[in-house]
VONU-376205 format. One line per 2 residues: number of its first residue (from 1); their letters; for each residue x, y, z of C-alpha. Coordinates in nm, 4 decimals. Example, Ala and Ser with C-alpha at 12.3 -4.5 7.8 and 13.67 -1.06 7.14 Angstrom:
<sites>
1) as) 1.2300:-0.4500:0.7800 | 1.3670:-0.1060:0.7140 $
</sites>
This chain:
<sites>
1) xx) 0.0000:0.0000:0.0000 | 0.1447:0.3142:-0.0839 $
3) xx) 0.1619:0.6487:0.1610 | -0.1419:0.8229:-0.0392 $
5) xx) -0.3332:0.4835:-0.0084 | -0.2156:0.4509:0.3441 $
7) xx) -0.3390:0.8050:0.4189 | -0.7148:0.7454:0.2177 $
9) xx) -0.7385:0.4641:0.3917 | -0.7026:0.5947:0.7229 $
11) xx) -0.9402:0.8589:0.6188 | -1.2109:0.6608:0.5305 $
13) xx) -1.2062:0.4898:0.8496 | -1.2117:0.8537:1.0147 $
15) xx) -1.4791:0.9337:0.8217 | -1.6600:0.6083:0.8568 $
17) xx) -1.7551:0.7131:1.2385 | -1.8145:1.0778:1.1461 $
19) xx) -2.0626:0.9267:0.8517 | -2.2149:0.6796:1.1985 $
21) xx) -2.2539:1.0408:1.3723 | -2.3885:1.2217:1.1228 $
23) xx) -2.6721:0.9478:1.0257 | -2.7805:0.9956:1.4027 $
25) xx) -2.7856:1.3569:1.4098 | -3.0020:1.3491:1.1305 $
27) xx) -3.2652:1.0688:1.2220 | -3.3076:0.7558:1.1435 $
29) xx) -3.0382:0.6418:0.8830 | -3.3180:0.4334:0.6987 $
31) xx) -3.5372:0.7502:0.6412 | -3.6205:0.8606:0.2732 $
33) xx) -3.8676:1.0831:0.3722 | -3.7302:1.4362:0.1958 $
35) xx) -3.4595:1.6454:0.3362 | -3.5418:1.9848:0.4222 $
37) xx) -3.3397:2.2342:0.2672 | -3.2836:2.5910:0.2487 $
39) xx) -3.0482:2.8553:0.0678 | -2.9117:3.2073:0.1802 $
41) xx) -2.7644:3.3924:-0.0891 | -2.8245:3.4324:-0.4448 $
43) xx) -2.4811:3.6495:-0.5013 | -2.2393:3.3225:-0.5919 $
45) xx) -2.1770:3.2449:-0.9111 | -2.3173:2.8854:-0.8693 $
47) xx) -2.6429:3.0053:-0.6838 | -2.8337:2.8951:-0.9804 $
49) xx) -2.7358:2.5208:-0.8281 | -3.0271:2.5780:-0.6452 $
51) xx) -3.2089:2.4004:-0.9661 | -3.0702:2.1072:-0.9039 $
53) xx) -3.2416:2.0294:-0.5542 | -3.5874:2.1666:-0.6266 $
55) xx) -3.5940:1.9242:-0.9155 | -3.4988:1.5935:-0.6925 $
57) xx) -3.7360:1.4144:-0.5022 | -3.4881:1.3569:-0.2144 $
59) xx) -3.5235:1.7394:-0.1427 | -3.7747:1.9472:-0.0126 $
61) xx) -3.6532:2.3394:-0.0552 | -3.8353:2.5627:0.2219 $
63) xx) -3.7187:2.9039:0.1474 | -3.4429:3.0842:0.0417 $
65) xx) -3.2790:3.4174:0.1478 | -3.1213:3.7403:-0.0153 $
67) xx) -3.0886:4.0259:0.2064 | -2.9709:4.2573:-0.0861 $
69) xx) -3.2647:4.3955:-0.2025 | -3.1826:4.4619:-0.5659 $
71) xx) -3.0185:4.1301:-0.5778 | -3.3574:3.9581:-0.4727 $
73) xx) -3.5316:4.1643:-0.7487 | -3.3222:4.0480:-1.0168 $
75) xx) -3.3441:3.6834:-0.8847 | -3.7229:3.6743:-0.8256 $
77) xx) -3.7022:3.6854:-1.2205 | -3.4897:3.3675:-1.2834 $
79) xx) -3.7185:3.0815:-1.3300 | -3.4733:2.9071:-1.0854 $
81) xx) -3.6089:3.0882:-0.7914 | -3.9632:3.1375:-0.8800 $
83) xx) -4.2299:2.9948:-0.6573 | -4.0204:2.9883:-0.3809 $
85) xx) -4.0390:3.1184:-0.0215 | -3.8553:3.4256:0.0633 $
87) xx) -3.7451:3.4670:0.4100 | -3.5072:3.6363:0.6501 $
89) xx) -3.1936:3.4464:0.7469 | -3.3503:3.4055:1.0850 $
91) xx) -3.6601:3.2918:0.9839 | -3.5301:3.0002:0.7307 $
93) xx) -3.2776:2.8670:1.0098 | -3.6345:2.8216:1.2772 $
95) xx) -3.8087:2.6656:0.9913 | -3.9685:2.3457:1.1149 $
97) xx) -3.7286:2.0524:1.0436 | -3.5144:2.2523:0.8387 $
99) xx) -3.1738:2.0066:0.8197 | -2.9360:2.2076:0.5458 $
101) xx) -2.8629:2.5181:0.3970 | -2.6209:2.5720:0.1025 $
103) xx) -2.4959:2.9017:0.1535 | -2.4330:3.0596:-0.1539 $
105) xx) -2.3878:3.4659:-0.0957 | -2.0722:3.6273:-0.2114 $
107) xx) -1.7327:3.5007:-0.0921 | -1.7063:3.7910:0.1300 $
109) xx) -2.0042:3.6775:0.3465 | -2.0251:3.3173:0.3125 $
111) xx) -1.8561:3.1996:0.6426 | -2.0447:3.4468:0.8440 $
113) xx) -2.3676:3.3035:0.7077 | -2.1979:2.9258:0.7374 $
115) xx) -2.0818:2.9793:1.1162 | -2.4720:3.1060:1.1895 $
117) xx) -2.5621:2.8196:0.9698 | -2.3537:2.5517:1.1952 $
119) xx) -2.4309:2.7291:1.5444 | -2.7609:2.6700:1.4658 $
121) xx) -2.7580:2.3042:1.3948 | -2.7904:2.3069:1.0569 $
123) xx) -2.5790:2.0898:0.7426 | -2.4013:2.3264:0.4726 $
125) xx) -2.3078:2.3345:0.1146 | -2.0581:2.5861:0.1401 $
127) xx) -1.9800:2.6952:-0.2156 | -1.6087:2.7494:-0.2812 $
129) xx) -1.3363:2.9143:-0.1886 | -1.3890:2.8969:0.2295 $
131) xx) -1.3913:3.2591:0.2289 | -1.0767:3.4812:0.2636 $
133) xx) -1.0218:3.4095:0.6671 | -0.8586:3.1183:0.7364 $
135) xx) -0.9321:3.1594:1.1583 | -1.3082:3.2047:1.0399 $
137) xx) -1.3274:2.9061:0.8636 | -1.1611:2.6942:1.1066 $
139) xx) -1.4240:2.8057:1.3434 | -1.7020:2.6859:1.1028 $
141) xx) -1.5480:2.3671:1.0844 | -1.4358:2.3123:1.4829 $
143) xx) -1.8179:2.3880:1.5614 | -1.9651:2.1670:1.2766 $
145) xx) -1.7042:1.8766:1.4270 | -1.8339:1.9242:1.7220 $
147) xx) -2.2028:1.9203:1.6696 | -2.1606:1.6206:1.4212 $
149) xx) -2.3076:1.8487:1.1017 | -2.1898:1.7641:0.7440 $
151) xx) -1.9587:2.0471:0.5710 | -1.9787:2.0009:0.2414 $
153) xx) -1.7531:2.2372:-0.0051 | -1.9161:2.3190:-0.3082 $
155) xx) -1.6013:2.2297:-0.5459 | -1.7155:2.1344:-0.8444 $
157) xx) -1.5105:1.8409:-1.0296 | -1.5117:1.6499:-0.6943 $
159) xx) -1.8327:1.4021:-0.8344 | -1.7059:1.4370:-1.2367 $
161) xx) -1.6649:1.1193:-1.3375 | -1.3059:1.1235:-1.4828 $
163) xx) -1.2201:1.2792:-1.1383 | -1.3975:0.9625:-0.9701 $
165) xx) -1.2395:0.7141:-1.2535 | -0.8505:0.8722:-1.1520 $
167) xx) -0.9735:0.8148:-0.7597 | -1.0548:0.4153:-0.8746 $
169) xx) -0.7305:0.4134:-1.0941 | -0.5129:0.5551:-0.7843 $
171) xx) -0.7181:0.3200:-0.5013 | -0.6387:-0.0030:-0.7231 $
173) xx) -0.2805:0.1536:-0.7483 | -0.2898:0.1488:-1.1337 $
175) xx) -0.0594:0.4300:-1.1517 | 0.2130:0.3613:-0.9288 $
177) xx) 0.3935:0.6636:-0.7350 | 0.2432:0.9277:-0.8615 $
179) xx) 0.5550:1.2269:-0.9386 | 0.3962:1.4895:-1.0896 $
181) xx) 0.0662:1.6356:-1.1370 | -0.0637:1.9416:-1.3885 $
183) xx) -0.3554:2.1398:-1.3921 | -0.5138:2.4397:-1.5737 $
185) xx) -0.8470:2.6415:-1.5168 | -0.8658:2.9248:-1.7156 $
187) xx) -1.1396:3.1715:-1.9371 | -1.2236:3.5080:-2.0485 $
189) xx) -1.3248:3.7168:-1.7393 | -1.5681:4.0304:-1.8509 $
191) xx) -1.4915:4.3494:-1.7043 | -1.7211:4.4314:-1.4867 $
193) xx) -1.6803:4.0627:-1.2929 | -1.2650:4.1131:-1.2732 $
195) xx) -1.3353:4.4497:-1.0628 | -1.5488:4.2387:-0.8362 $
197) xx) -1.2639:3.9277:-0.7837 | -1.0108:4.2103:-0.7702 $
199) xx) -1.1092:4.3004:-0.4303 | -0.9158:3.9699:-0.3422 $
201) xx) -0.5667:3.9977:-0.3784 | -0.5627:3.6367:-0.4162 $
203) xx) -0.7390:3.7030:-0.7827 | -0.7906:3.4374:-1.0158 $
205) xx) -0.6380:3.1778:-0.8101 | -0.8359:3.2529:-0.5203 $
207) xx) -1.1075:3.2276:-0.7825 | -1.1058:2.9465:-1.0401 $
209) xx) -0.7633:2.7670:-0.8841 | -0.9222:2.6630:-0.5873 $
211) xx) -1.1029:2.4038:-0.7721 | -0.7851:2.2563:-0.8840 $
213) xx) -0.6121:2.2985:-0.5157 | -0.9201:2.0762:-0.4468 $
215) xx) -0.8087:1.8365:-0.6658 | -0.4348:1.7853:-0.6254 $
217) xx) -0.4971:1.8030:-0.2261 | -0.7231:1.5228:-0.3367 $
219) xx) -0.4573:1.3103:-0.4908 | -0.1265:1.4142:-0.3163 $
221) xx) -0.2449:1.5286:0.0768 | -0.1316:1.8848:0.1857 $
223) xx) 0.1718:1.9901:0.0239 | 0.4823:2.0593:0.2281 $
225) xx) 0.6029:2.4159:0.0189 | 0.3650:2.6235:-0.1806 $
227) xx) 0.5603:2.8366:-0.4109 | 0.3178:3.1118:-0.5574 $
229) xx) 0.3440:3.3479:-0.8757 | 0.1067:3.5935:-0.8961 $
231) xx) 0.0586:3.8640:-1.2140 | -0.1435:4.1550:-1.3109 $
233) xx) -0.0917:4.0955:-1.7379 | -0.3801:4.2975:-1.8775 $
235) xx) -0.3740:4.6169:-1.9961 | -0.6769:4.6449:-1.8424 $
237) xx) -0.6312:4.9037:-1.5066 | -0.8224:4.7387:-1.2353 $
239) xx) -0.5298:4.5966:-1.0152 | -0.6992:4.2029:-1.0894 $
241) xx) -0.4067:3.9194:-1.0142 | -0.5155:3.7715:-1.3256 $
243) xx) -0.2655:3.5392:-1.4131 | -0.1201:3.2744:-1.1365 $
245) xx) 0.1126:2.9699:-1.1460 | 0.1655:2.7865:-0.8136 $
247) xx) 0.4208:2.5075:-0.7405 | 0.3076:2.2709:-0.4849 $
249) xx) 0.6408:2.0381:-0.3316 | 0.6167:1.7142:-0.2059 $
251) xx) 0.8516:1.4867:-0.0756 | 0.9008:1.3027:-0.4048 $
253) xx) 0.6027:1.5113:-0.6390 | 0.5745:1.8102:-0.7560 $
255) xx) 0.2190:1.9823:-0.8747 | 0.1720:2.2468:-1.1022 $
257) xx) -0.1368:2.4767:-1.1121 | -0.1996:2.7725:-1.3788 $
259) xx) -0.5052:2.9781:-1.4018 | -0.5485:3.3199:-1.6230 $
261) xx) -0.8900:3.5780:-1.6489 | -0.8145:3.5896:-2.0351 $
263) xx) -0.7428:3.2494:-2.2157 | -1.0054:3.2729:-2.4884 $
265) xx) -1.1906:2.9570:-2.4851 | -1.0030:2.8763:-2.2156 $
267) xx) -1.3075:2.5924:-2.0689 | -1.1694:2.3812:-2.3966 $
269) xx) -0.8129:2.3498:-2.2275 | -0.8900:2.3245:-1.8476 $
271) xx) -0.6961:1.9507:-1.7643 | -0.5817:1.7478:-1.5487 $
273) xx) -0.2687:1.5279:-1.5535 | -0.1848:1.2808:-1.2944 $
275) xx) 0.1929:1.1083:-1.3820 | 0.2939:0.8169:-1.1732 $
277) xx) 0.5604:0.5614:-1.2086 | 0.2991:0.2700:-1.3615 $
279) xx) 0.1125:0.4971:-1.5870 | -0.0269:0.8551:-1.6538 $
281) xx) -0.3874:0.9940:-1.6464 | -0.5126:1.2686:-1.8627 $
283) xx) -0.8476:1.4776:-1.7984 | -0.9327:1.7115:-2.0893 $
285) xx) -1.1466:1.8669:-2.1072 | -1.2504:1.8726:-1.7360 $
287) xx) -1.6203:2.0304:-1.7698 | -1.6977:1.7587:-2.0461 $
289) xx) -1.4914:1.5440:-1.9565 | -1.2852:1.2879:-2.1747 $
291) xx) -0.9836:1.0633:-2.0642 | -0.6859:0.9299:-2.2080 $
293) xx) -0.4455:0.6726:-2.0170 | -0.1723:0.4987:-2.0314 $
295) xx) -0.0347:0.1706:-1.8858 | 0.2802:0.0279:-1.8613 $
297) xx) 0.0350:-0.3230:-1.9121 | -0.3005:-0.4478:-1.8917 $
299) xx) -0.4702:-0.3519:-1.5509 | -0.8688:-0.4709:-1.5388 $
301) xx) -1.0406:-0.4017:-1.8744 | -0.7898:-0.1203:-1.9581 $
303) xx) -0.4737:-0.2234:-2.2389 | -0.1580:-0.1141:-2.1854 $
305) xx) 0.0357:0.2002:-2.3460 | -0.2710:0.4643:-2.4376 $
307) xx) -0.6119:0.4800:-2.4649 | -0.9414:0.6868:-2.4489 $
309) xx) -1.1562:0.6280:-2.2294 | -1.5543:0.7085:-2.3218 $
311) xx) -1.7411:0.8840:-2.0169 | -2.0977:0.9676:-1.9634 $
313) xx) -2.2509:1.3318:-1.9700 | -2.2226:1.4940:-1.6989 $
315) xx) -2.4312:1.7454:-1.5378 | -2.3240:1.9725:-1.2453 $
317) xx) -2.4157:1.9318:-0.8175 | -2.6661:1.6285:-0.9438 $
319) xx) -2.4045:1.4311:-0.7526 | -2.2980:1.6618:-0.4850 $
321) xx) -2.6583:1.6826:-0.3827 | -2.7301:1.2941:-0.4095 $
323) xx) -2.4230:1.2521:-0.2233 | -2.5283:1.4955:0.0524 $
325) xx) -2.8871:1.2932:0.0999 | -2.6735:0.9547:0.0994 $
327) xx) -2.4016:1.1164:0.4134 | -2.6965:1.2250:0.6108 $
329) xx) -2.8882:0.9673:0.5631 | -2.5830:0.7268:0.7128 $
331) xx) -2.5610:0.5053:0.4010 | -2.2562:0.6933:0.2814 $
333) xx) -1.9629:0.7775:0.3973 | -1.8204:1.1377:0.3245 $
335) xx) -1.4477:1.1132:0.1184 | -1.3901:1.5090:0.2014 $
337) xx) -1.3512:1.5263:0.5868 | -1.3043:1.8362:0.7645 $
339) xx) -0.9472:1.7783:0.7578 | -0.9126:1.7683:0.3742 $
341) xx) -1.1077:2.1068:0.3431 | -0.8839:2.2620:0.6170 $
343) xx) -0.5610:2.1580:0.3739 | -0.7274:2.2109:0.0792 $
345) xx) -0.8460:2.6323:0.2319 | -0.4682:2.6634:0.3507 $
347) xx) -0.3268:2.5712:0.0624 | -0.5325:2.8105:-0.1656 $
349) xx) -0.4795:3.0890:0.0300 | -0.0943:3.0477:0.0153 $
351) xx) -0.0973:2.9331:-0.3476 | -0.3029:3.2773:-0.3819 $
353) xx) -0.0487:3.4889:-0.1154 | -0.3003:3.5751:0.0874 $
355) xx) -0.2564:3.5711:0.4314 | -0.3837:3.2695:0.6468 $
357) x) -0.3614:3.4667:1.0173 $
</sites>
């Protein structure tokens, strides 16, 4: 068993009891009745997730909340949001057996709203990145440990399936050691949205690299030396850190992470490459995802040298929410423990040199 396998493994037995004490918190671990679930915020730029849950019959979606009242205008227009409840944030979190919220305001709010969220017994879907206090966020988590509540980030490649087919190729130890890992996120940021992530001086790897963070925390654990680059390249004058490279060390890996606000078509080349001593692992691109691999010989129904690999559509947060039903629900257990999101937060914020006190 290698170190990473060691390390999942001991993880998943971790999270095995946490998945025992989050079944009880929630009632009965055999219950299918619907979970009740709420949102506050509408500002993210994944709100519109919110979709996703009215239309599954494991959900029942009480209310939602915007407390920005030209915000709520323009949302009580999307289709997403009509017919829905409006409430204060104080009135959603007494709503009769109310059991999650996914907390979806702007960055800049979110772990105020997810500490309220926790403190008052409820499960989150935070959506990514854990805001821009470290402290804050290890608050949200030390209270949701110790009420037993589910934390789940809202990072979106964790449930795509090439992401889940590299965690089955790395768990079977297909690969071997893997040495070095590559990824890229990048597109065309308008304007009037790069003045907004500007007022981060993490930018766009605060932004859009936190998803891949996500990822290569996933694969390699918490790196031991993040070496950051950060750039302002447009001629653009709005002060946006809008090109970013980030070296992640390991004791025998190294990771590489680029992100920029202004590849165009830049969703075409977002990838992931995973290189290990038995074979390498290709994700491109990672929103539709296709997969080449190669083997150094035959391992299960895969050949050796390359090969594509034919996936099935894929549709964002269908998973993440059936997922979330499955955790509380005790059936499950959660692979993202509070401990991963804690090395996955610290590691974006220094990959993004922003400051983690």
């Amino acid at each position: 068993m290698t170190s990473h396998h060691r390390r999942e493994f001991l993880q998943t037995v971790a999270g095995t009891a946490v998945a025992a004490a989050l079944a009880h918190r929630s009632g009965a671990a055999d219950d299918a009745a619907p979970i009740k679930i709420g949102q506050i915020g509408t500002g993210h730029a994944h709100a519109s997730k919110l979709g996703v849950y009215r239309q599954s019959a494991d959900y029942e979606v009480v209310g939602i909340v915007e407390a920005d009242a030209g915000r709520r205008r323009a949302a009580e227009k999307q289709p997403v949001y009509q017919g829905l409840k409006w409430l204060s944030q104080d009135e959603l979190l007494v709503t009769p057996g109310l059991q999650a919220v996914l907390v979806e305001t702007e960055v800049a709010q979110s772990l105020d709203v997810a500490l309220a969220c926790v403190q008052a017994g409820k499960h989150i879907h935070l959506d990514k990145p854990a805001g821009a206090s470290l402290p804050r966020f290890r608050r949200v988590l030390a209270e949701a440990e110790r009420q037993k509540l589910l934390v789940q980030m809202g990072y979106m490649y964790r449930y795509n399936p090439g992401v889940v087919l590299l965690r089955e190729f790395l768990a079977q130890g297909w690969l071997g050691e893997v040495f070095e890992v590559h990824a890229v996120m990048s597109k065309v940021i308008p304007p009037k949205d790069r003045r907004e992530l500007a007022k981060f001086s993490g930018g766009v790897m605060f932004e859009l690299g936190c998803h891949l963070i996500d990822l290569v925390v996933g694969i390699l654990g918490r790196p031991l030396e993040v070496i950051p680059f950060q750039q302002h390249v447009s001629a653009l004058d709005d002060g946006l850190q809008d090109s970013g490279l980030a070296v992640l060390t390991y004791p025998r890996a190294t990771a590489t992470i680029r992100t920029t606000g202004m590849e165009v078509a830049g969703g075409e080349r977002r990838h992931l490459t995973v290189c290990g001593t038995s074979g390498t692992f290709h994700i491109q691109p990672l929103d539709n995802p296709q997969v080449r691999v190669a083997l150094d010989q035959p391992r299960g129904e895969y050949r050796r040298g390359y090969q594509d690999v034919k996936l099935p559509a894929y549709a964002r947060y269908v998973d993440d929410a059936a997922d979330m039903v499955s955790i509380l629900r005790g059936t499950t257990v959660s692979r993202f423990p509070y401990a991963h999101d804690l090395s996955v937060q610290e590691t974006v914020l220094a990959s993004s040199k922003m400051p983690q006190d």
